[in-house]
N, C-alpha and C positions, 0 to 999 in steps of 0.2 A: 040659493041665489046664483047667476049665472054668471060667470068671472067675465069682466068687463074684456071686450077686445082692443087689445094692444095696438101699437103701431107696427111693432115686431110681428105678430101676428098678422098682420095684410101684406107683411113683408112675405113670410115663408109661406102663403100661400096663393100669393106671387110665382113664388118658385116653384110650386106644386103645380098651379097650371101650366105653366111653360118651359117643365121639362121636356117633353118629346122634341119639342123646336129647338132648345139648347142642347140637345143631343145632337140633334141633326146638323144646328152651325158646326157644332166640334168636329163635326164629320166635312164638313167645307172645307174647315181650314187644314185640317190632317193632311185633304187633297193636295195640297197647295207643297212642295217640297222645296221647303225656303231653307234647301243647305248653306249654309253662312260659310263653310271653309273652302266650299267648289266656286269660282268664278263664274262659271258655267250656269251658275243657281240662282246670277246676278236678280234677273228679271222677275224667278220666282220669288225671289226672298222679298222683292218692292212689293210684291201682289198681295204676298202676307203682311206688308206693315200697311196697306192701304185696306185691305182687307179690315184688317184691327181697326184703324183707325175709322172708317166707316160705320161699324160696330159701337165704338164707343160713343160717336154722336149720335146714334139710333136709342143709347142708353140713356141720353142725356147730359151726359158729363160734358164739359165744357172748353176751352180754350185747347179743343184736340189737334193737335197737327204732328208733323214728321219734325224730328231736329237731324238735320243732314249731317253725316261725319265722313273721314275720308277712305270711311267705309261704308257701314249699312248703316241705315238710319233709327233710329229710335223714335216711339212713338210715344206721346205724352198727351195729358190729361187730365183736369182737375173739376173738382165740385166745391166751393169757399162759400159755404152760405150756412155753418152754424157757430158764427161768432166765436164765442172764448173757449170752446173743446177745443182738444186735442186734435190736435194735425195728422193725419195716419196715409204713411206714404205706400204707395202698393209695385215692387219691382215683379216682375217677369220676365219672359224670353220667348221670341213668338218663331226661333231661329230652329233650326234641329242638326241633329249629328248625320253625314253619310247615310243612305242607305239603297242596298240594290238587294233583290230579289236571289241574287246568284251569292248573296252572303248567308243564306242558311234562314228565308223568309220561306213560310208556306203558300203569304200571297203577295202580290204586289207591296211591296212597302209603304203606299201612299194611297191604298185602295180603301182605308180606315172601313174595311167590313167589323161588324159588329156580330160577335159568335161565345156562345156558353159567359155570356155576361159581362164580357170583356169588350171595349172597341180595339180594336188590334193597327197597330200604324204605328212609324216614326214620327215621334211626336209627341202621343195621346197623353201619358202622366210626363214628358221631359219636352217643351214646359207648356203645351197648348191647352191641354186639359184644368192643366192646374190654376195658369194664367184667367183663364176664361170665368172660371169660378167668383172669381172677384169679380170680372165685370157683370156679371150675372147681380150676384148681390148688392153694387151698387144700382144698379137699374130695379131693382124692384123695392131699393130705397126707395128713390128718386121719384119713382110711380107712386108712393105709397108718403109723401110729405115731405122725403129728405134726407139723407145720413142725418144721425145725430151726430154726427164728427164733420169735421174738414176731410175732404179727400183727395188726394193726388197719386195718380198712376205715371209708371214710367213701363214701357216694354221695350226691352234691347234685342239687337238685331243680331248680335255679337257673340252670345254667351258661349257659344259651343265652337268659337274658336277665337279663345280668350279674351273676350273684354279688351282688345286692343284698343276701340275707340271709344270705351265710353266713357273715360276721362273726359275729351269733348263733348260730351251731351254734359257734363255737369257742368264744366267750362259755359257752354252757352248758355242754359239755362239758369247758372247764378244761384239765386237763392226762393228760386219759383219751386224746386223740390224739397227744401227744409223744410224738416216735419220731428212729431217727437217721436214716432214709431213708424220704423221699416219692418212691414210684415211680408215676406216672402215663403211662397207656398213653389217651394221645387225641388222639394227633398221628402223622406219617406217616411211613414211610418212604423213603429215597432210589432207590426204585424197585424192583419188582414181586420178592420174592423177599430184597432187597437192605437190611439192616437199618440202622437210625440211633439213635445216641443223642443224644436235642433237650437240650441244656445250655444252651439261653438262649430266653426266649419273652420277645415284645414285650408291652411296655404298653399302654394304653390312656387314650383319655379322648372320649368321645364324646358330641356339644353338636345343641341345636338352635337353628337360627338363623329367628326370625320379625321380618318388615317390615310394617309398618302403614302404610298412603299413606291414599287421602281414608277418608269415616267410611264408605262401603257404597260397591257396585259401581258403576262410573260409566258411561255410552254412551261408546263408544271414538269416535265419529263428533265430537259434543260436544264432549269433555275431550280427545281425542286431542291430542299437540302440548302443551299446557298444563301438565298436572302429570305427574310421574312415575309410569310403572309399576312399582309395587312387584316385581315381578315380573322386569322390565328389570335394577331397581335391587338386586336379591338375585344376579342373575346377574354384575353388574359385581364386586359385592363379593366374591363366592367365585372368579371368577376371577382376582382382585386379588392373591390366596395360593397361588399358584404360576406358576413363568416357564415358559410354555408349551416354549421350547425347551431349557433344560437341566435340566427337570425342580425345580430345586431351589423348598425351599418358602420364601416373600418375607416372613414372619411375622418381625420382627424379638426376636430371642434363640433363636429356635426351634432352634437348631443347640449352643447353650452348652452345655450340661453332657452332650453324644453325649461314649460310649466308642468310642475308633474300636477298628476289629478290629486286632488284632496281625499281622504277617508271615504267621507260619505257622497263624493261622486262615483268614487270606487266601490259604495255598497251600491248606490243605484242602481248601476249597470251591473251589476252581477244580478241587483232580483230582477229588474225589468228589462233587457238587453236579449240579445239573438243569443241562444247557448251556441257554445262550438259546435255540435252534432248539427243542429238545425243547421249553421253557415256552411258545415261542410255537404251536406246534402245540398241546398241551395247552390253550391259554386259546383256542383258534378265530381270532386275528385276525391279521392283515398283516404287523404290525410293532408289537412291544414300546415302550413311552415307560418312562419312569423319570429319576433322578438321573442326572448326565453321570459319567463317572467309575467307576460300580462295575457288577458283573454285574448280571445280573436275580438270580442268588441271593445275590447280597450285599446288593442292594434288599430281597429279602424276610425275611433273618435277621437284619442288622445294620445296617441305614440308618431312620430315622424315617420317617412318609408321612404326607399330607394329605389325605382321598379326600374325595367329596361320595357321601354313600350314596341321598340321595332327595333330591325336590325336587318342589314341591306349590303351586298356587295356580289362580285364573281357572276356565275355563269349559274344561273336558274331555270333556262327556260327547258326542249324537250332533249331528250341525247345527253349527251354526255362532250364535254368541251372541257377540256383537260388545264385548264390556264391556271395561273398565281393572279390572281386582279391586281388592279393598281391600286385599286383605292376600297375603303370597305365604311361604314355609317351605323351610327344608333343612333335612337331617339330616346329620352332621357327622363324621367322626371322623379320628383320628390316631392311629396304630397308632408306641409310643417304646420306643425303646432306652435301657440303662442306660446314665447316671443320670440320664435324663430323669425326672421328677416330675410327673404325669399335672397336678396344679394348678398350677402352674407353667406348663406348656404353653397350660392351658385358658383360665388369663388373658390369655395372652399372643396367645392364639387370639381372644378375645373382643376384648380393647384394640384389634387389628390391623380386624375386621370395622366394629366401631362408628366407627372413624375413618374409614371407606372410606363409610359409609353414605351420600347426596346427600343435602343439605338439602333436605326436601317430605316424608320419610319419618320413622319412629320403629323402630329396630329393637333388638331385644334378644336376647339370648346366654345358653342356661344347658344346664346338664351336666347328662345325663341320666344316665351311669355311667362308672366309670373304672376302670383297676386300674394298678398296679406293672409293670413288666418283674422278668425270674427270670433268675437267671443262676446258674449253679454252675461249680465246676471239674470239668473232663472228665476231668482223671487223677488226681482225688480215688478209693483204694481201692473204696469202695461202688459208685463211678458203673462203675467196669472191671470190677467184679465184673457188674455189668448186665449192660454189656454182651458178655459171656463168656458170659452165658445166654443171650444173643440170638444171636451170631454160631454159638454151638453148634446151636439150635435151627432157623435157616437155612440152617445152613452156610456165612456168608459173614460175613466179619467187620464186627461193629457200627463203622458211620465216627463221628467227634464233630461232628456240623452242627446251629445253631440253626435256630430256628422261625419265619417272620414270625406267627401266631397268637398271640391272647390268654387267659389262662384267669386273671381275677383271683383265684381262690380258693388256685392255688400259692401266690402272692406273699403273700398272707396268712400262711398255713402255714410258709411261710419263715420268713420274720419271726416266729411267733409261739408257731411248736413248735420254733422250731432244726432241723427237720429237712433235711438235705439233698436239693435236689429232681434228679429224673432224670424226664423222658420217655422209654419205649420203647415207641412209637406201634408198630402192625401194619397201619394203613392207608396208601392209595396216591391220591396227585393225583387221579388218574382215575375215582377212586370219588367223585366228585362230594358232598364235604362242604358242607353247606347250600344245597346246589342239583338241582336235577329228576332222578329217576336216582340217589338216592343207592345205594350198593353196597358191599358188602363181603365180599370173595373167600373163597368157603370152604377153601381152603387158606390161605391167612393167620390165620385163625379159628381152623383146626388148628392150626396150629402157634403163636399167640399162646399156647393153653393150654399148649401146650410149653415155651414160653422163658417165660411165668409161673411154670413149677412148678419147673424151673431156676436162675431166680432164683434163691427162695429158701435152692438151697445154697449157690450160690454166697456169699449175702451171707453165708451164715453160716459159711462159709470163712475169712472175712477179721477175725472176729472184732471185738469190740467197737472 
């Protein structure tokens, strides 16, 4: 006898028919270069949340509009029509990081060509790809009777240059985003095919550091020898905050309030997790550095870090110009684990720099942006419903590994709607997130709509 057809079943082949066309929109919006950190991008970045937003009333979904902040706007969206389920709130980012062609792209960074299986473009898995998935799968709900869940979307305009304002979007919207589960898909999997559920994303707090030496540029011929190079003296200070050979960071309390991993979070990741060989091939270099003591994947899910992201001063440009500069800058950050408290850190980061600074200089310390770490339980009901739609949808069963990445806007959410947060990322290392080459595998595209639309029975499976 002939297995009765499902509501699920008119769902996913929903999505079978109209994948070429949801290829094609993702290739719209790729176009669109909605850089959030350029001002310059102002215009494109509105196009992409009006874009979205147009989208999702074509979807169905409901009460869509822009929440204006006094930055870029977020764009919101609900579907409230199955009574006593579960609430399942959907975050995204429809923003993207820089990108220009003279940074080591083979095409246009915004040209989103599609080549050897991949669509290529800034953007595609960080977060437009990923974002899109869900509205996919609620739309072929909604065609198809209805989520079985309550559903509410939020896309922010912000993510990739801090979540500065999306405190405001929650401020306005109140308690129209309270849900029992925040699923967030913008983060990766444990390799090509091979799905993950991220149950812990690191903090953040990220500083810049400026040194001031004489009042303007000086002859280095002159002043050579005599006073310090700001620039010298920037270098000594940031090498000060970390022991070149066991990796660990020399910031005094910087280790107090780490949760260390547990046993058997520490076997997880050792059987399911990126081996060191594989990250080192993956990153292009020789030899791995890190903290003594833990893998490279327990560096990146569960150990704290101290990186220098930039560093700026003197005479760069062609020739040769002989001076002392006046002044010399880094840019800072430290990527923390729970219970680390990103202010806490950042004083403790600052106290550490300013005491290191040589007497001849003036330097100062401040936070440019910060966020929380997110941690959830992995065998909490909602987060195994997840991932059952995930392991369904690849065929391979979702492992529980955290994330070294930051997304300050969960940690909010957390805290601020009670909802429970889960990542089920669909992107892969190799897809080159905020770097040249970004990519994202049109098979994982496919099938993201698939374990999107899964979800939703799943959660509503498990009942409130």
């Amino acid at each position: 006898m002939a297995r009765p057809v499902t509501a699920l079943d008119a769902v996913l082949d929903h999505l079978a028919e109209q994948e070429k066309t949801h290829l094609k929109e993702l290739q719209d919006l790729v176009r669109i270069p909605s850089v959030s950190a350029d001002p310059s991008y102002a215009k494109d970045v509105r196009k992409a949340a009006e874009w979205l937003a147009r989208r999702l009333r074509r979807a169905g979904l409901e009460n869509v509009g822009l929440v204006e902040t006094a930055g870029h706007p977020a764009v919101v969206a609900d579907w409230l029509h199955a009574g006593d389920a579960p609430t399942v709130l959907v975050y995204g980012h429809y923003d993207v990081q820089p990108a220009q062609k003279s940074d080591g792209w083979r095409f246009d960074p915004f040209e989103a060509r599609i080549e050897d299986g991949r669509i290529l473009g800034r953007g595609t898995t960080d977060d437009k790809g990923q974002s899109l998935c869900h509205v996919y799968a609620a739309e072929a709900w909604i065609k198809n009777g209805g989520p079985p869940v309550n559903l509410k979307m939020v896309f922010e305009g912000e993510e990739e240059s801090g979540s500065v304002n999306f405190p405001e979007v929650l401020d306005k919207t109140g308690d129209r985003l309270r849900a029992d589960l925040l699923v967030v898909s913008d983060s990766m999997m444990r390799g090509e095919g091979r799905p993950a559920i991220t149950y812990s994303l690191r903090g953040l707090t990220y500083l810049q550091v400026d040194v001031q030496g004489p009042r303007g540029d000086l002859h280095s011929g002159t002043w050579g020898g005599v006073v310090w190079n700001p620039i010298e003296a920037l270098c000594h200070m940031l090498a000060s905050c970390k022991d070149p050979k066991t990796g660990k960071v020399r910031v005094k309390g910087f280790y107090d309030d780490v949760v260390r991993p547990s046993k058997t979070e520490r076997a997880t990741i050792k059987e399911h997790g990126e081996a060191d060989e594989d990250l080192r091939r993956g990153a292009g270099v020789d030899a791995l550095f890190g903290e003594s003591g833990w893998s490279a994947q327990e560096r990146i899910g569960v150990r704290p870090t101290f990186e220098v992201n930039g560093i700026w001063g003197g005479y760069t440009g062609a020739g040769s110009k002989t001076v002392i500069p006046a002044t010399a800058h880094a840019k800072v950050s430290c990527r923390l684990v729970a219970d680390q408290k990103p202010e806490v850190i950042a004083a403790a980061v600052e106290r550490h720099l300013l005491a290191m600074a040589p007497e001849g200089v003036r330097a100062a310390v401040r936070t440019l942006n910060d966020g929380d770490a997110v941690r959830a339980d992995p065998g909490h009901p909602l987060v195994k419903a997840v991932g059952k739609a995930l392991g369904d949808a690849f065929g391979q069963p979702a492992v529980p590994l955290p994330e070294g990445g930051s997304i300050p806007a969960v940690a909010d959410m957390q805290q601020r709607l009670g909802a429970i947060p889960v990542l089920a990322g669909f992107g892969n290392r190799d897809e080159n997130m905020h770097a040249p080459e970004e990519s994202f595998r049109v098979d994982s595209f496919v099938r993201g709509r698939i374990a999107c639309a899964r979800m939703l029975a799943e959660v509503a499976a498990t009942g409130r």
